[in-house]
N, C-alpha and C positions, 0 to 999 in steps of 0.2 A: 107693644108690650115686650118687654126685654126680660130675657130670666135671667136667674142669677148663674152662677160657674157650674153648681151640682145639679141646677137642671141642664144645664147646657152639656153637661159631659152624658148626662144619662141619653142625651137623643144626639149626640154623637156616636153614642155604643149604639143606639139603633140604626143610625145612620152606615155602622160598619157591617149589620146584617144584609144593607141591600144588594140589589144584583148591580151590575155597574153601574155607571152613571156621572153626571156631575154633582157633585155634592154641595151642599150650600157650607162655606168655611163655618165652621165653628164660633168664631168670634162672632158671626152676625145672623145665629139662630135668632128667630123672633116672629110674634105672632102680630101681623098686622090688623091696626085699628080701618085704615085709612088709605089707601094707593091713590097719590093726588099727583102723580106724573111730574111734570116740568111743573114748577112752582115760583110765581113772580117775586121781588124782594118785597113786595108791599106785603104779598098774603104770606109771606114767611114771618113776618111780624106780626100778622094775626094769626099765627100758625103758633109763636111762643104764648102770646098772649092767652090762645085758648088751653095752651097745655097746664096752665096756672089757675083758668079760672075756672075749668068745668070740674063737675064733685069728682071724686075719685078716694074710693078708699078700697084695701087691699083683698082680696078674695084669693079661695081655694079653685083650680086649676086641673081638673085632671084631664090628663090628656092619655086614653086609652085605645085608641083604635091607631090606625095606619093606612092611610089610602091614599088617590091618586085621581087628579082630574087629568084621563083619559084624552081627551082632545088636545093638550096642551103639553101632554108625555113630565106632570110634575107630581112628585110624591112626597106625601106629607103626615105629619100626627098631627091629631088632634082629637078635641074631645065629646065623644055621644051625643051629649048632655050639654048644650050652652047653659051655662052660668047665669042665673040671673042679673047677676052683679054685672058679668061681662056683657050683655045683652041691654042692659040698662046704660051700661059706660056707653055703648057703641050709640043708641039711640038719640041720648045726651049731647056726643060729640059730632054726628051726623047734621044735627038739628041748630048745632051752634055752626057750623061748615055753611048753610043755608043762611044763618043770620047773618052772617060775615062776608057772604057774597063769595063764598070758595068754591071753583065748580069742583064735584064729582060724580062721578057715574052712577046714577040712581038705579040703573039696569039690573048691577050686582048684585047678587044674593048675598048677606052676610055668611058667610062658613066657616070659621075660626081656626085656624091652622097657621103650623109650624111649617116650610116649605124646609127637606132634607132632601132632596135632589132631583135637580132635570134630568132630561130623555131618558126616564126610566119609569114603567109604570109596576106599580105591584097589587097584589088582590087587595081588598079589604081585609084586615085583620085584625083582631085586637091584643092590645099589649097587656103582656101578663107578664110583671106589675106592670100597672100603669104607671105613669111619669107624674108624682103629683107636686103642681107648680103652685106657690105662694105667691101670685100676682101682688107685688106690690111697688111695682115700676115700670114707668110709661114715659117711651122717649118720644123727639122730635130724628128725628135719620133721614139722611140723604144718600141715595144711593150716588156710589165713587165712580160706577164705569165696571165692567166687568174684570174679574179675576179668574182663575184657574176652576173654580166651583161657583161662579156664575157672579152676579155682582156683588161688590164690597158697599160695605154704607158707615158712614161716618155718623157719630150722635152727634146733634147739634144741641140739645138741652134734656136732662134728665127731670124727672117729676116722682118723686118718691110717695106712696099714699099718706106717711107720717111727717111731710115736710113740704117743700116748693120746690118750685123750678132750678136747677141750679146747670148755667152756662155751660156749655164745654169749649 
């Protein structure tokens, strides 16, 4: 899920509240559906495919707290309360992942989070306002290789909730 420029700058300002760190760049804030690692050109075609076919329509986002998986020194926002919408998307496109013969790591807990910087952990907290996101777009991205705030990723297809897939 990609937000648009006014949620991205709002968790940019919280990104300048943290203690140091690497920061994830600003251009490629986003909250993952899906970490499928190295991706062959066959299932990247069932990778466009599924972003076009599974339902998706746009939901309310709030992402109020701030915290940090510990073991891994990464810290993140995101929100209390999964979404049913977002909850339902995920399950939906999990399930089509499995039809489609796509491996992923079934171990994972889903936990819905923005990543705004490595080797830095911070308490849990909550954000006051909260950051409230208009989900209403869902890329396909490839991470580029790392940058200065950890790795870059390139869209490879956009999916609007009020339109289709459209190339990049």
């Amino acid at each position: 899920m990609w937000p648009n420029p006014v949620v991205a700058r709002q968790l940019q300002q919280i990104q300048a509240r943290l203690p140091a760190g690497r920061l994830t760049h600003g251009a490629d804030l986003h909250l993952t559906l899906a970490f499928l690692g190295e991706v062959s050109e066959a299932d990247e075609v069932k990778l466009h495919h599924l972003l076009q076919a599974i339902p998706f329509t746009a939901f309310e986002l709030v992402l109020d707290q701030v915290d940090a998986f510990r073991r891994i020194g990464l810290s993140w926002a995101g929100p209390s309360q999964i979404p049913l919408a977002l909850q339902t998307l995920y399950d939906i496109f999990w399930a089509a992942l499995d039809d489609q013969g796509i491996w992923w790591d079934k171990r994972l807990v889903f936990r819905p989070h923005v990543t705004l910087a490595r080797k830095v952990v911070v308490p849990q907290q909550r954000l006051a306002p909260p950051v409230v996101w208009w989900a209403d777009q869902m890329v396909l991205a490839r991470s580029g290789g790392a940058g200065p705030g950890g790795p870059r990723y390139t869209i490879l297809a956009q999916r609007y909730a009020n339109g289709g897939v459209r190339p990049v």
